[in-house]
VOMARDO-470023 format. One record per atom (N, C-alpha, C): residue number from 0; residue in three letters; atom name; x, y, z. Coordinates in steps of 0.2 Angstrom, whole numbers, plus 2048, in hexadecimal, padded with zeros to 3 digits. Layout:
+------+------+------+------+-------+-----+
| gulo | miba | guro | east | north |  up |
+------+------+------+------+-------+-----+
|  NUM |  ALA |   CA |    X |     Y |   Z |
...
+------+------+------+------+-------+-----+
***
This chain:
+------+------+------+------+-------+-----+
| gulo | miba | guro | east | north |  up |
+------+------+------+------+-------+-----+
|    0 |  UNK |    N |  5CA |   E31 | ED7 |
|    0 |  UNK |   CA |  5CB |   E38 | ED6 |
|    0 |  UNK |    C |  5C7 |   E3C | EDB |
|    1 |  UNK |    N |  5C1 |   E3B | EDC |
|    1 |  UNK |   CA |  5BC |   E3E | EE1 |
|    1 |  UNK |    C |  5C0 |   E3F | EE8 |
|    2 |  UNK |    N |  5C1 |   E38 | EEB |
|    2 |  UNK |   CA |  5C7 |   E38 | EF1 |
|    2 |  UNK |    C |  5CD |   E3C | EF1 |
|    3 |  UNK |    N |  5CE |   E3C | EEB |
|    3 |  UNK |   CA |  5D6 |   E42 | EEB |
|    3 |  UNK |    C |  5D4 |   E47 | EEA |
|    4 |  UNK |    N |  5CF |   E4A | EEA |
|    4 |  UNK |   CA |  5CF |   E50 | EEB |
|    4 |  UNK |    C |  5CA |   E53 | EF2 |
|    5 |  UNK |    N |  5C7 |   E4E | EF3 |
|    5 |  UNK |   CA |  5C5 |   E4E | EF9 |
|    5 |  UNK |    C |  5CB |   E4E | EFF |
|    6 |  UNK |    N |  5D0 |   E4B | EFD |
|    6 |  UNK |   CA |  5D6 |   E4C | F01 |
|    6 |  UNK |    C |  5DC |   E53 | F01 |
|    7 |  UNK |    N |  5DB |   E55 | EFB |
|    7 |  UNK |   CA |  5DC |   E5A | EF9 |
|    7 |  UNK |    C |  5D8 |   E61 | EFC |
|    8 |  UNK |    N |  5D3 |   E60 | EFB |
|    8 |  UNK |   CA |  5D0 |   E66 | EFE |
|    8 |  UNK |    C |  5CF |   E67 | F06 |
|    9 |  UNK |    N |  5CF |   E5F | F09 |
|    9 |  UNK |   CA |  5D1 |   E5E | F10 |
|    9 |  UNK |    C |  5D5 |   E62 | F11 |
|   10 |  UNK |    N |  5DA |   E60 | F0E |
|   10 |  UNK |   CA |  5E1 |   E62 | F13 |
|   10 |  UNK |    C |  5E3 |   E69 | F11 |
|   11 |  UNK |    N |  5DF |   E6E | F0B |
|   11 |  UNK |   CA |  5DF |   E73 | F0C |
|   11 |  UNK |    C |  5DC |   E79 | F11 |
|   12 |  UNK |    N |  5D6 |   E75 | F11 |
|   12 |  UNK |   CA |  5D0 |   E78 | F16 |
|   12 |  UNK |    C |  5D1 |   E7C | F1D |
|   13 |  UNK |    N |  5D4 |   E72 | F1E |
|   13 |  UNK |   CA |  5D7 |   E72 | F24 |
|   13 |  UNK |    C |  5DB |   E77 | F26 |
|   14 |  UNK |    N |  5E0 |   E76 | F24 |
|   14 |  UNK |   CA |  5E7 |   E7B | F21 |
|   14 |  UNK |    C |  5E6 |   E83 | F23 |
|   15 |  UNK |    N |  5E0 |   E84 | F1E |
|   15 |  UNK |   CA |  5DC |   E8C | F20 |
|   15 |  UNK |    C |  5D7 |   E8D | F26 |
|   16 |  UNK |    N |  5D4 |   E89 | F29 |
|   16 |  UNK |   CA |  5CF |   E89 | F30 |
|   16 |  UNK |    C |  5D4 |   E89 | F37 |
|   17 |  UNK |    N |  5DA |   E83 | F35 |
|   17 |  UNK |   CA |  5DC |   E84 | F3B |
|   17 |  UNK |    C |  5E0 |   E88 | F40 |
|   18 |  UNK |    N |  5E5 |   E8E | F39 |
|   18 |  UNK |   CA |  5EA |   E91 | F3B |
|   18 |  UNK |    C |  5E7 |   E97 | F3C |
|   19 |  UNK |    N |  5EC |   E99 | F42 |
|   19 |  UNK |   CA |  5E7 |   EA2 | F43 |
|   19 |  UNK |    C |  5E8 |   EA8 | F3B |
|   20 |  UNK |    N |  5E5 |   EAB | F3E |
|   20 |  UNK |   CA |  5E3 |   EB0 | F39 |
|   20 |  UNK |    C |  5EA |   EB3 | F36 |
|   21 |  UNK |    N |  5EE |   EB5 | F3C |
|   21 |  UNK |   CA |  5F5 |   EB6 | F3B |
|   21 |  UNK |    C |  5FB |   EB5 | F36 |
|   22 |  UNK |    N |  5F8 |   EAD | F39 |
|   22 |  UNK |   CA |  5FC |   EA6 | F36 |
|   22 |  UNK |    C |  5FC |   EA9 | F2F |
|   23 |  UNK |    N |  5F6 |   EA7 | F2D |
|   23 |  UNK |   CA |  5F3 |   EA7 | F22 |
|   23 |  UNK |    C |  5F4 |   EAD | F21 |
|   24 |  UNK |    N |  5F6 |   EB3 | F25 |
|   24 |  UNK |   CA |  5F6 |   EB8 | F21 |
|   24 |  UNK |    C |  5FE |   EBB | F21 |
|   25 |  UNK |    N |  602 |   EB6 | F23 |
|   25 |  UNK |   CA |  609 |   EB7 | F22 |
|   25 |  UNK |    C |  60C |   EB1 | F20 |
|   26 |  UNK |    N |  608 |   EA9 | F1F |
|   26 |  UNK |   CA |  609 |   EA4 | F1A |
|   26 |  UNK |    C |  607 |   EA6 | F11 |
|   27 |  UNK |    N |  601 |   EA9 | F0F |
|   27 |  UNK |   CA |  5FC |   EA8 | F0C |
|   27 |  UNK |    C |  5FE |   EAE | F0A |
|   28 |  UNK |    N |  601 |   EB0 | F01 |
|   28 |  UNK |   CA |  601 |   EB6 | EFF |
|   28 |  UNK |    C |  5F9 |   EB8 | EFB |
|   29 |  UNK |    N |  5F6 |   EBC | EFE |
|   29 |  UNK |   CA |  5EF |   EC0 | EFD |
|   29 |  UNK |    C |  5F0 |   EC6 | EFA |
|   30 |  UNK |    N |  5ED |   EC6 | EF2 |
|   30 |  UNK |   CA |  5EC |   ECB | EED |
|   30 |  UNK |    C |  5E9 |   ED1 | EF3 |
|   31 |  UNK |    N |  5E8 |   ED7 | EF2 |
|   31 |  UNK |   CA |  5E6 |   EDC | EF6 |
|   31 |  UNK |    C |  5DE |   EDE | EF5 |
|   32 |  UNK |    N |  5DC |   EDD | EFB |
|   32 |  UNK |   CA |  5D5 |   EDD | EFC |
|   32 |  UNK |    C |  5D1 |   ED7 | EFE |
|   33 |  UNK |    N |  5D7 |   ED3 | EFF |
|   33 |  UNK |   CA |  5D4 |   ECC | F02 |
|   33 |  UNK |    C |  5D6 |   EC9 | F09 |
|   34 |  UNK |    N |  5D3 |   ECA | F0F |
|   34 |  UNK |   CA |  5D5 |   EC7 | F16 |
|   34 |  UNK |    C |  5D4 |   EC2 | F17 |
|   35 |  UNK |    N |  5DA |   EC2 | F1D |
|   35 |  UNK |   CA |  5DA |   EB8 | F1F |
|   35 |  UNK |    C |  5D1 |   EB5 | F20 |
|   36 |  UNK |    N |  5CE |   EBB | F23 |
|   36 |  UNK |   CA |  5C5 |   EB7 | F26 |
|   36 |  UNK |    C |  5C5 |   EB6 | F1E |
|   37 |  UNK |    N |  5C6 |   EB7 | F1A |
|   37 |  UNK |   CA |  5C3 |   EB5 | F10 |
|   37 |  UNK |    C |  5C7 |   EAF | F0E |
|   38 |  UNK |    N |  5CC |   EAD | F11 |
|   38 |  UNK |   CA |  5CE |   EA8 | F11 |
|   38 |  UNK |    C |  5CE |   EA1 | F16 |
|   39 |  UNK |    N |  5CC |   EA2 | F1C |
|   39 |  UNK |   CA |  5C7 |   E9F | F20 |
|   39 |  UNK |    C |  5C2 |   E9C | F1C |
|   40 |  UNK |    N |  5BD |   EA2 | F19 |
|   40 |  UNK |   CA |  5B6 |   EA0 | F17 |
|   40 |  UNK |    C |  5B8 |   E9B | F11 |
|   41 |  UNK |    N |  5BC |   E9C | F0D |
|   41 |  UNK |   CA |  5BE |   E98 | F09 |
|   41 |  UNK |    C |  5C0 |   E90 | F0A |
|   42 |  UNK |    N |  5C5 |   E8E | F11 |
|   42 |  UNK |   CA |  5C5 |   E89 | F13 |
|   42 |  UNK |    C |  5BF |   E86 | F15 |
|   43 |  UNK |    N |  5B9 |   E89 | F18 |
|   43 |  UNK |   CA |  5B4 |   E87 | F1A |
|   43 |  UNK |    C |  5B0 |   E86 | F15 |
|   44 |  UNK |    N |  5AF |   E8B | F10 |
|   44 |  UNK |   CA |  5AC |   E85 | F07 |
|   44 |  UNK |    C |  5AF |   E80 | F07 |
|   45 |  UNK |    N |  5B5 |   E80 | F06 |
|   45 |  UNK |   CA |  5B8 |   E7B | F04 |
|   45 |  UNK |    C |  5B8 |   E72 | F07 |
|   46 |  UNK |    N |  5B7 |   E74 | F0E |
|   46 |  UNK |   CA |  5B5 |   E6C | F13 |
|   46 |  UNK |    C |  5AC |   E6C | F11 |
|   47 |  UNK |    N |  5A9 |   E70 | F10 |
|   47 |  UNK |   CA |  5A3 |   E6E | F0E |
|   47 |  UNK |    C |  5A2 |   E6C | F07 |
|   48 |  UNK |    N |  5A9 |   E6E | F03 |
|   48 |  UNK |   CA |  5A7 |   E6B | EFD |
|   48 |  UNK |    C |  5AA |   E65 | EFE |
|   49 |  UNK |    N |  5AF |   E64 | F03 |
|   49 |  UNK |   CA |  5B1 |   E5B | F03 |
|   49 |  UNK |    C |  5AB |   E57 | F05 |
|   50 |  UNK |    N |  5A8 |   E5A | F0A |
|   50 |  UNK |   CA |  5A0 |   E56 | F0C |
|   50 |  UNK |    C |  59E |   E54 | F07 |
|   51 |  UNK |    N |  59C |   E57 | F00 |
|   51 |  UNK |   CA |  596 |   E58 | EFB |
|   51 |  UNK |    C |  59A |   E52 | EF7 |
|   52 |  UNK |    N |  59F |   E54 | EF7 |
|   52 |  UNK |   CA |  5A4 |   E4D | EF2 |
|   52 |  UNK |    C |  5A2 |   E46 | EF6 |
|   53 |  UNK |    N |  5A4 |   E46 | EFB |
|   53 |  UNK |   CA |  5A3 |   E3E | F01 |
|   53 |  UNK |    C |  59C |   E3D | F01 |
|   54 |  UNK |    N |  599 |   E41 | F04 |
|   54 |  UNK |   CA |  594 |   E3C | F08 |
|   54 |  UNK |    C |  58D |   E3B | F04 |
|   55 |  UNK |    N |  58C |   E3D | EFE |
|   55 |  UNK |   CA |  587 |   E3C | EFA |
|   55 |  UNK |    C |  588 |   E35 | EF7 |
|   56 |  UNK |    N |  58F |   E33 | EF5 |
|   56 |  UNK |   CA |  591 |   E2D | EF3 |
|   56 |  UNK |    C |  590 |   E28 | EF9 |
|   57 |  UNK |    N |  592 |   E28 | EFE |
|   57 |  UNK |   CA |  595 |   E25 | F05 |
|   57 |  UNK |    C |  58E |   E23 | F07 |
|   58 |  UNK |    N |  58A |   E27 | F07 |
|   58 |  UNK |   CA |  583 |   E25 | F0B |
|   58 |  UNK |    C |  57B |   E24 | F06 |
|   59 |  UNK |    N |  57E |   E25 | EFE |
|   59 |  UNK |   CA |  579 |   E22 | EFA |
|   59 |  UNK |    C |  573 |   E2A | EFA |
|   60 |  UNK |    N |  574 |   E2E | EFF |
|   60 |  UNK |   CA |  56E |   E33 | EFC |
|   60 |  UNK |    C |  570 |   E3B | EFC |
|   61 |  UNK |    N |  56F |   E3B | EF5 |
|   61 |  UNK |   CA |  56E |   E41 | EF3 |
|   61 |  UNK |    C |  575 |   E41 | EF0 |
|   62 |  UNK |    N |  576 |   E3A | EE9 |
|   62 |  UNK |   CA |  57B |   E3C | EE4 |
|   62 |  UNK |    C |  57C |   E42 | EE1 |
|   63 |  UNK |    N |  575 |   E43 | EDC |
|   63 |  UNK |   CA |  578 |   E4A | ED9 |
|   63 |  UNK |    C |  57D |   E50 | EDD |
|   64 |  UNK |    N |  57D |   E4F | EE4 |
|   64 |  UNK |   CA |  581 |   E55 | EE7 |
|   64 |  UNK |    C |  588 |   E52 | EE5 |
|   65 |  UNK |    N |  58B |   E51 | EE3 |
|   65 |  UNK |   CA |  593 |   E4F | EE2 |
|   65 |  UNK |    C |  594 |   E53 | EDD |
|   66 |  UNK |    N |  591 |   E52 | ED8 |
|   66 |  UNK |   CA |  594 |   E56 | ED1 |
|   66 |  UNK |    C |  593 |   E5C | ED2 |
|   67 |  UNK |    N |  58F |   E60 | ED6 |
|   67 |  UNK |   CA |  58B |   E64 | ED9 |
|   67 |  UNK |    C |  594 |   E69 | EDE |
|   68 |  UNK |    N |  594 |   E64 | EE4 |
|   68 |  UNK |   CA |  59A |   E65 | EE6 |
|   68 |  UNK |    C |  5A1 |   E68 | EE2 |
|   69 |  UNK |    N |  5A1 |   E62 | EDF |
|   69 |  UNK |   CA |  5A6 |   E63 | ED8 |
|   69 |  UNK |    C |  5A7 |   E69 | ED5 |
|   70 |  UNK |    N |  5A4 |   E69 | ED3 |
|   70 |  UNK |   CA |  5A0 |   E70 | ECF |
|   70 |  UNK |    C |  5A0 |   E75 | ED2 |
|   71 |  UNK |    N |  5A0 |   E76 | ED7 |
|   71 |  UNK |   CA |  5A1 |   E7D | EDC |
|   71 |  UNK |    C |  5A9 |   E7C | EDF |
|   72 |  UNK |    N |  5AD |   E78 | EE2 |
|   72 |  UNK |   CA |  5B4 |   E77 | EE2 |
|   72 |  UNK |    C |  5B7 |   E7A | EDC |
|   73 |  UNK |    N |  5B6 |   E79 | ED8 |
|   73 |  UNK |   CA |  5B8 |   E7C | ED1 |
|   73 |  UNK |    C |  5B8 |   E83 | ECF |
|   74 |  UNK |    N |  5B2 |   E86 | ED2 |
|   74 |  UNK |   CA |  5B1 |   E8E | ED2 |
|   74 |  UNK |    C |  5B8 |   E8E | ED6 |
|   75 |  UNK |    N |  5B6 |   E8B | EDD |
|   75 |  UNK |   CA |  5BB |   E8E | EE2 |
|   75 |  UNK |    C |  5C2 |   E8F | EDD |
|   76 |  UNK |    N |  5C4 |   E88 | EDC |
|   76 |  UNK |   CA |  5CD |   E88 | ED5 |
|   76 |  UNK |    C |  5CB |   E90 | ED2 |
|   77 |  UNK |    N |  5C7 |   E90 | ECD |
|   77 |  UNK |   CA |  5C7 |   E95 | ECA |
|   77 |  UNK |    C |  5CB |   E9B | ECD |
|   78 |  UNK |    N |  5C8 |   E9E | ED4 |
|   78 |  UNK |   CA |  5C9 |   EA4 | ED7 |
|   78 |  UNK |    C |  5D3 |   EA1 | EDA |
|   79 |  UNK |    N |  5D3 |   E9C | EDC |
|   79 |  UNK |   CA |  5D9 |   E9A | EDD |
|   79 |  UNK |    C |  5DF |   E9C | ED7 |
|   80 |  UNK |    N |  5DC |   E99 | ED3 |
|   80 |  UNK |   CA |  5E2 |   E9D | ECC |
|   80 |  UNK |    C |  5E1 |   EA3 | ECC |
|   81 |  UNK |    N |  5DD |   EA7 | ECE |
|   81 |  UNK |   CA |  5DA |   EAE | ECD |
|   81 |  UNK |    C |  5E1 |   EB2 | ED1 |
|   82 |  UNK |    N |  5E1 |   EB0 | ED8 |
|   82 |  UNK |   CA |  5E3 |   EB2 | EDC |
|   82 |  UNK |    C |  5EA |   EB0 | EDB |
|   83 |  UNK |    N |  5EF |   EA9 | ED9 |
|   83 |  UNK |   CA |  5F3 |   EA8 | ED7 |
|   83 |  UNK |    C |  5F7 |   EAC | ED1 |
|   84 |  UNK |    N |  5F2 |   EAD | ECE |
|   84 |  UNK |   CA |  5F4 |   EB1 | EC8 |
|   84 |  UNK |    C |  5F5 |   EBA | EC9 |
|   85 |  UNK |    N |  5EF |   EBB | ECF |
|   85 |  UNK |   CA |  5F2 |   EC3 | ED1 |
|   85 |  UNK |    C |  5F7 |   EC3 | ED6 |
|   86 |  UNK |    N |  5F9 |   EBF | EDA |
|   86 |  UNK |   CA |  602 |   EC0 | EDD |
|   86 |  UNK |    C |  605 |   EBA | ED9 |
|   87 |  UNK |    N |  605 |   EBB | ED4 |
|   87 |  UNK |   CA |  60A |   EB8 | ED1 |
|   87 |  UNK |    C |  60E |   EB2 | ED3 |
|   88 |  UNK |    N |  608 |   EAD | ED4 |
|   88 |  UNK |   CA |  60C |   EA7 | ED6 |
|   88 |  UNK |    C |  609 |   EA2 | ED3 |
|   89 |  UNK |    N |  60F |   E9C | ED2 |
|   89 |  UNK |   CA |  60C |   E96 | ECE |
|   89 |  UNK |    C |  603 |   E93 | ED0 |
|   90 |  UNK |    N |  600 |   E92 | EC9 |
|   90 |  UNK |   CA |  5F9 |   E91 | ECA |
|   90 |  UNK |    C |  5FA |   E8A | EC8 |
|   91 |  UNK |    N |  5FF |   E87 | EC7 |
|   91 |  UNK |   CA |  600 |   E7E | EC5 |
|   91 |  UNK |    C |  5F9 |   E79 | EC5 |
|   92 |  UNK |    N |  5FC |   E78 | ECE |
|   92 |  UNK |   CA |  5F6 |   E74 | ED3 |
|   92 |  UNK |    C |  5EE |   E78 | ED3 |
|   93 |  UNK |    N |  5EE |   E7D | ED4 |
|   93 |  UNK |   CA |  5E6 |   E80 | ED3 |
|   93 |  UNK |    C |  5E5 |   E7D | ECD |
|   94 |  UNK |    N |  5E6 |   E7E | EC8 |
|   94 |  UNK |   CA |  5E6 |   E7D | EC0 |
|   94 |  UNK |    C |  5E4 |   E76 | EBF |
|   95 |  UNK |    N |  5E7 |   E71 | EC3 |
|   95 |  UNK |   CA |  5E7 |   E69 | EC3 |
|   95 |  UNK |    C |  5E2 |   E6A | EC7 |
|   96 |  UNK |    N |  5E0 |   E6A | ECE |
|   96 |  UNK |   CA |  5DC |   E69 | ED2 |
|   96 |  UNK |    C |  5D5 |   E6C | ECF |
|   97 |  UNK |    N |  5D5 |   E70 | ECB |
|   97 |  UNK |   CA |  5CF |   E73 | EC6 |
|   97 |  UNK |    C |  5CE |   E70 | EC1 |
|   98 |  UNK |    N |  5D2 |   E6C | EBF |
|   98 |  UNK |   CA |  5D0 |   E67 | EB8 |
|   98 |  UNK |    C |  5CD |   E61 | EBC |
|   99 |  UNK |    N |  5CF |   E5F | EC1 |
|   99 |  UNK |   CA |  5CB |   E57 | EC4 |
|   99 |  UNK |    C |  5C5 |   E5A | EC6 |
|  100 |  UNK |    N |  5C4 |   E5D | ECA |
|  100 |  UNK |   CA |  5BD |   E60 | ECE |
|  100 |  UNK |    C |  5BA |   E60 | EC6 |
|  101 |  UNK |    N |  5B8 |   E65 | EC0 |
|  101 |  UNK |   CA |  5B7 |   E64 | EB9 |
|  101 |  UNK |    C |  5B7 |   E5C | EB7 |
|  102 |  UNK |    N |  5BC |   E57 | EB8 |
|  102 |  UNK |   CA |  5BB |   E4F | EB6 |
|  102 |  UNK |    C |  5B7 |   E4D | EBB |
|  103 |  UNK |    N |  5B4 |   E50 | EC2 |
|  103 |  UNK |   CA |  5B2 |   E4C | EC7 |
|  103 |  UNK |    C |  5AB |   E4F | EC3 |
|  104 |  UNK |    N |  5AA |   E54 | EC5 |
|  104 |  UNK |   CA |  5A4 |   E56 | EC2 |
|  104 |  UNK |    C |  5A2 |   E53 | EBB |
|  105 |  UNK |    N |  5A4 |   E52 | EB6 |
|  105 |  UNK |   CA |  5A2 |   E50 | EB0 |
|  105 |  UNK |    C |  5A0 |   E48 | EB1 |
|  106 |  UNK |    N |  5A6 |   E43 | EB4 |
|  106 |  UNK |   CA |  5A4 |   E3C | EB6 |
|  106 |  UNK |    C |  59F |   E3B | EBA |
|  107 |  UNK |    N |  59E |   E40 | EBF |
|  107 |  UNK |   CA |  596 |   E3F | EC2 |
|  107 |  UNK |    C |  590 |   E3F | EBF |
|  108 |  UNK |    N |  591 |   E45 | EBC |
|  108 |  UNK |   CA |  58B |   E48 | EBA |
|  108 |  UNK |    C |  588 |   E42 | EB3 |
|  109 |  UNK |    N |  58B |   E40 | EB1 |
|  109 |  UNK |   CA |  58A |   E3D | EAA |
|  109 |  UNK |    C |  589 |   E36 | EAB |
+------+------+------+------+-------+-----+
***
């Protein structure tokens, strides 16, 4: 489950880092008051929280930081349904991808 969502939040990330500003803000419907650099920065949490997911597992130091990870990707869902929900668009997948991060976290931590 860890991996797929580290897969997940990759291929988001990426998705928001690589396109120009232009690109995300005629791809990407934005509730008002929120610019492509705010959805940038969000991609940019978002590959640091894949870090936090992998490499505490991967390299044996500094477990606690997973659930940790976890647990912050999860804030990030929240705001995603936030914003799906003020333009009006299916919040499905944030809503899934918010329950695992919450099962990643819970399985870690315990």
């Amino acid at each position: 489950m860890q991996g797929m969502l580290a897969l997940i939040f990759t291929a988001a990330s990426l998705a928001k880092l690589s396109q120009p500003l232009e690109k995300i803000e005629q791809k990407i419907k934005l509730p008002p008051g929120i610019r492509p650099q705010h959805v940038r920065l969000l991609g940019l949490a978002e590959l640091i929280g894949v870090l936090g997911l992998i490499l505490p597992g991967a390299t044996g130091i500094f477990p606690f930081l997973t659930p940790i990870a976890s647990l912050c990707l999860a804030v990030i869902m929240i705001g995603a349904i936030y914003v799906n929900i003020c333009t009006k668009q299916s919040f499905a997948l944030s809503a899934v991808t918010f329950f695992l991060c919450i099962m990643v976290t819970w399985g870690r931590w315990l």
